[in-house]
Structures are given as structure tokens and as C-alpha cells.
Legacy VTK file of the C-alpha trace (Angstrom):
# vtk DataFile Version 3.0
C-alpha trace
ASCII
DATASET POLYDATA
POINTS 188 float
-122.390 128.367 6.622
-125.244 126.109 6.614
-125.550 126.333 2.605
-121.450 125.162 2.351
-122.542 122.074 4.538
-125.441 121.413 2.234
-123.765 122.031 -1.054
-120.652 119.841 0.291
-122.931 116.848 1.198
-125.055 116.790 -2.016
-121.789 116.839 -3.865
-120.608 114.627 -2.430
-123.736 112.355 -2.576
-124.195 113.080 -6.728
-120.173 112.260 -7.418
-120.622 108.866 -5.630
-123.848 107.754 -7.240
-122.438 109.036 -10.661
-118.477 107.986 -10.176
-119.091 104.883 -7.832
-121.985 103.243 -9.133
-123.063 104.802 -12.566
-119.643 105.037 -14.621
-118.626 101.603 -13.212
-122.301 100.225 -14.457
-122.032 101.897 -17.637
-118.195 101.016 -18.810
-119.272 97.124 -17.437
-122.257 97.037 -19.613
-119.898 98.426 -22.645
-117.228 95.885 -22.153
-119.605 93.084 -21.898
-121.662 94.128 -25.269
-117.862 94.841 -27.678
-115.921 92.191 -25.630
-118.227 89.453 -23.973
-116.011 86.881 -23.470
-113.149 89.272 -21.672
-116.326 90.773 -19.702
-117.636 87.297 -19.142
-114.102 86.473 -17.348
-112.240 85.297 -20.379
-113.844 81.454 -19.295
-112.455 78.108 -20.950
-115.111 75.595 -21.937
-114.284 71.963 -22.540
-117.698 69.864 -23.223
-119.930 72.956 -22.676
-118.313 72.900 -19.015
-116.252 75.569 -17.680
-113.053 74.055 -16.935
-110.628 77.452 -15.983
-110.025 81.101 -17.477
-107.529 82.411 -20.425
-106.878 84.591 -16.824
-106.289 82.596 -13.671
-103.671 80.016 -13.334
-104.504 76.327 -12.420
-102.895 73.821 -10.281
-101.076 70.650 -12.524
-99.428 68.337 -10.725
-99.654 65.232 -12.900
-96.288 64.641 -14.774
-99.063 64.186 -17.862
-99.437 67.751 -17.721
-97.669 70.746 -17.986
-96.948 72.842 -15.021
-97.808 76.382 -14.356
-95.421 79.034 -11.911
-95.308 78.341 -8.130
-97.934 80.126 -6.550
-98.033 82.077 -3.336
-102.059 82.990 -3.426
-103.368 81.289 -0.213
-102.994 77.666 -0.585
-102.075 77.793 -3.943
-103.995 79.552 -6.897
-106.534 81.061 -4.697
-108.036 83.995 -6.434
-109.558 85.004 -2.972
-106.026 85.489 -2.006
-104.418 87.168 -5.054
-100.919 88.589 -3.781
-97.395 87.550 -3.644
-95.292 86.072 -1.091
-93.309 89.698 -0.365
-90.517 87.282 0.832
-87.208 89.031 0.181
-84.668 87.602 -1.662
-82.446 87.386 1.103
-85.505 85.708 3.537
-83.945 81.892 4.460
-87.636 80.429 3.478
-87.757 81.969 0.158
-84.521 80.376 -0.907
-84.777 77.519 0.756
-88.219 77.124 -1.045
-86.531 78.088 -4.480
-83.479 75.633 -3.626
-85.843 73.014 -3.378
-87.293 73.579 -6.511
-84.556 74.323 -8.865
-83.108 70.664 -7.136
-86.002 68.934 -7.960
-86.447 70.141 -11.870
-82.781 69.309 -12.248
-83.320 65.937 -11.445
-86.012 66.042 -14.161
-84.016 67.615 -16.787
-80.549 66.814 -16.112
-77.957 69.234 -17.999
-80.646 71.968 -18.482
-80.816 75.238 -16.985
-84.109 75.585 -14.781
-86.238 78.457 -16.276
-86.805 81.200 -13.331
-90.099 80.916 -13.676
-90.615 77.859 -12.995
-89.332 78.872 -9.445
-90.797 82.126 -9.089
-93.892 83.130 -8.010
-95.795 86.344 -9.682
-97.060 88.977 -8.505
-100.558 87.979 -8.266
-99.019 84.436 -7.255
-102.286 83.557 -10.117
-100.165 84.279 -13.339
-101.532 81.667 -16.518
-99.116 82.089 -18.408
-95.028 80.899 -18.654
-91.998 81.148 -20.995
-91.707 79.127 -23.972
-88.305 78.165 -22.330
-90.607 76.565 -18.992
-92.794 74.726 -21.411
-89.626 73.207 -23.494
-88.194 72.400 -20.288
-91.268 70.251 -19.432
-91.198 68.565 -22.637
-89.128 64.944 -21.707
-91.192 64.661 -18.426
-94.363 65.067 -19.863
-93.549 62.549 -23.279
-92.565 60.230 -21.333
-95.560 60.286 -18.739
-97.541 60.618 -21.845
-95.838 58.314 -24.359
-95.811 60.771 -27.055
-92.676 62.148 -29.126
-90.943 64.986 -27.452
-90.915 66.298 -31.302
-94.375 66.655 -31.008
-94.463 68.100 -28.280
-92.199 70.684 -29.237
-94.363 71.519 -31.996
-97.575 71.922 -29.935
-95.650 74.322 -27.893
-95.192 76.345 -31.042
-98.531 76.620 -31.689
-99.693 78.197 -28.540
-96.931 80.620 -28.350
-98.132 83.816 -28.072
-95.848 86.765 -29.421
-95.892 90.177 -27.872
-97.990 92.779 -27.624
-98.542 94.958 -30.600
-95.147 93.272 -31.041
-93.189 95.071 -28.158
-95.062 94.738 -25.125
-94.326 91.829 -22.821
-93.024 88.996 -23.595
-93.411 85.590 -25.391
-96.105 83.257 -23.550
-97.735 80.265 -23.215
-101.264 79.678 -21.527
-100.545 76.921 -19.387
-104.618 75.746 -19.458
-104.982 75.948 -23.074
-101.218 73.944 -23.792
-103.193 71.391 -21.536
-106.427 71.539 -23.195
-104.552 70.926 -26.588
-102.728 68.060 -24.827
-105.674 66.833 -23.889
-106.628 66.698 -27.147
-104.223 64.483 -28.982
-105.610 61.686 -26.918
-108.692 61.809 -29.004
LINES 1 189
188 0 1 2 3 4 5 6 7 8 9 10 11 12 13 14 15 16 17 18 19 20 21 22 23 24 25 26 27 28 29 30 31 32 33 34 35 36 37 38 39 40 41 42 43 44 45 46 47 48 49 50 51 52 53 54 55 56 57 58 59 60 61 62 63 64 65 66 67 68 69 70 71 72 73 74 75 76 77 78 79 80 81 82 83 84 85 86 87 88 89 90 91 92 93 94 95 96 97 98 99 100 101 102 103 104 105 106 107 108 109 110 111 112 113 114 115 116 117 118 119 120 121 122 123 124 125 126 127 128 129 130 131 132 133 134 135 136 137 138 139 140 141 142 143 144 145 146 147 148 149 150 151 152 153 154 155 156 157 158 159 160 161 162 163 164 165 166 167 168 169 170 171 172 173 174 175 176 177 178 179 180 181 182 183 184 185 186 187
């Protein structure tokens, strides 16, 4: 009997070391020498500085920028506090909350549909990323807090579309950081 203990407890010793530590270690090290910038946390330099991830969404509030999804991560794009609301639809705050918004973007962009996610949290509540239709809808709002053509605009959204997945998985984006970095970037 004592031999089963033994046996049980070194097994179970060797798989952590090797499953908990080793293969994590080893895969990390991998990722980080074929893909160092994913590894590295797929960071956004502006000036040498760090300035956001390709990953994590940021909070915009100027009307000069574009705006990413609501979030529901802690205060607001916390990545300590990744998670959703798990309001359901039918909760009072949740469409208050949503009510609020939708009003508000229609008084922006009177005669246009509100994109969902514009009103929606993710998952994560930290998602980068929104539909080409949520940056279009931005566009009058942020020319004329900008003073540039809404044309132009347009066509910068177009350039930082990005298409599916091997051409079928998910959908149509647009990094909300980057569409600001190129913003950004016309100013110069």
C-alpha cells in the first residue's frame, strides 16, 4: 500500500513540474522566438513609447477620436477585470444603460441606424476592435471635431479594415487604436 502512495505522489509531483511549469516555459519561449511581437503582447509604439496593444481596447472620449465598444471590465477597460456585465437582456439597468446610449448616438447621427456595437459590451468588456459600420457611423462627429472631410475619413476607414480570417472566420474589423493612431497622423 505504501508503494501506491509513493508512486501516486511522485506522479503527481513529475506531471506538475513537467505540465505546469515546463510545457508552459517551453511553448512561451517558442512563441516569443517565431512570433515576438504577439509574445511580447502585440504592443503599439508611437515615438518609441508604448501607447496601447493591437489586443486591449482603450478608452476615447474626445469627439476627435473614434470610439471603441462600451465596456463592462471594472471601471472601464480594466484588464484586471476582464469579464462582461452578465446583465440579462431583460435586466431594467442593462436597457436602461443601452437606451441611453442608442439616444445619445442618434442625436449624433440623426437618420442613421446605431450600430449594436456601439451599445454592446463584449465578452471580455476589453474587445479593440468594431464594425466598419461603428466606424462610418462616427465619421460626421469626428470631421467635424476634427475639421477634416468626412470623404477622407471614409477612406482611412478603408484602409484599416481588416477582412476575415483565412477569409471565413469572423468578421470585418477595425482596430479602434490603430484608426486613431492613423488619425493622429494626418495632423502631421
Amino acid at each position: 500500500m505504501h508503494s501506491v502512495w509513493k508512486t501516486s505522489i511522485l506522479f503527481t509531483i513529475v506531471t506538475t513540474v513537467l505540465l505546469g511549469l515546463g510545457y508552459p516555459l517551453l511553448i512561451t519561449g517558442i512563441a516569443a522566438v517565431i512570433f515576438p511581437h504577439k509574445a511580447a503582447g502585440s504592443l503599439i509604439l508611437k515615438d518609441g513609447q508604448v501607447v496601447g496593444s493591437e489586443l486591449i481596447a482603450q478608452s476615447f472620449t474626445s469627439d476627435k477620436y473614434f470610439h471603441p465598444r462600451p465596456s463592462a471590465a471594472g471601471n472601464g477597460y480594466d484588464a484586471t477585470a476582464s469579464g462582461g456585465s452578465n446583465l440579462a437582456q431583460s435586466n431594467k439597468t442593462l436597457v436602461t444603460r443601452i437606451q441611453g446610449s442608442v439616444d445619445q448616438l442618434s442625436k449624433e447621427n440623426p437618420g442613421h441606424p446605431v450600430p449594436i456595437d456601439l451599445v454592446t459590451t463584449s465578452g471580455s468588456g476589453l474587445d479593440p476592435d468594431i464594425t466598419p459600420d461603428a466606424a462610418f457611423f462616427q465619421v460626421p462627429r469626428v470631421a467635424k471635431a476634427r475639421g477634416i472631410g468626412e470623404d477622407h475619413l471614409r477612406q482611412l476607414i478603408e484602409q484599416h479594415i481588416t477582412s476575415r480570417q483565412l477569409g471565413v472566420l469572423g468578421e470585418p474589423r477595425v482596430n479602434v487604436l490603430d484608426l486613431n493612431l492613423a488619425l493622429d497622423g494626418l495632423a502631421k
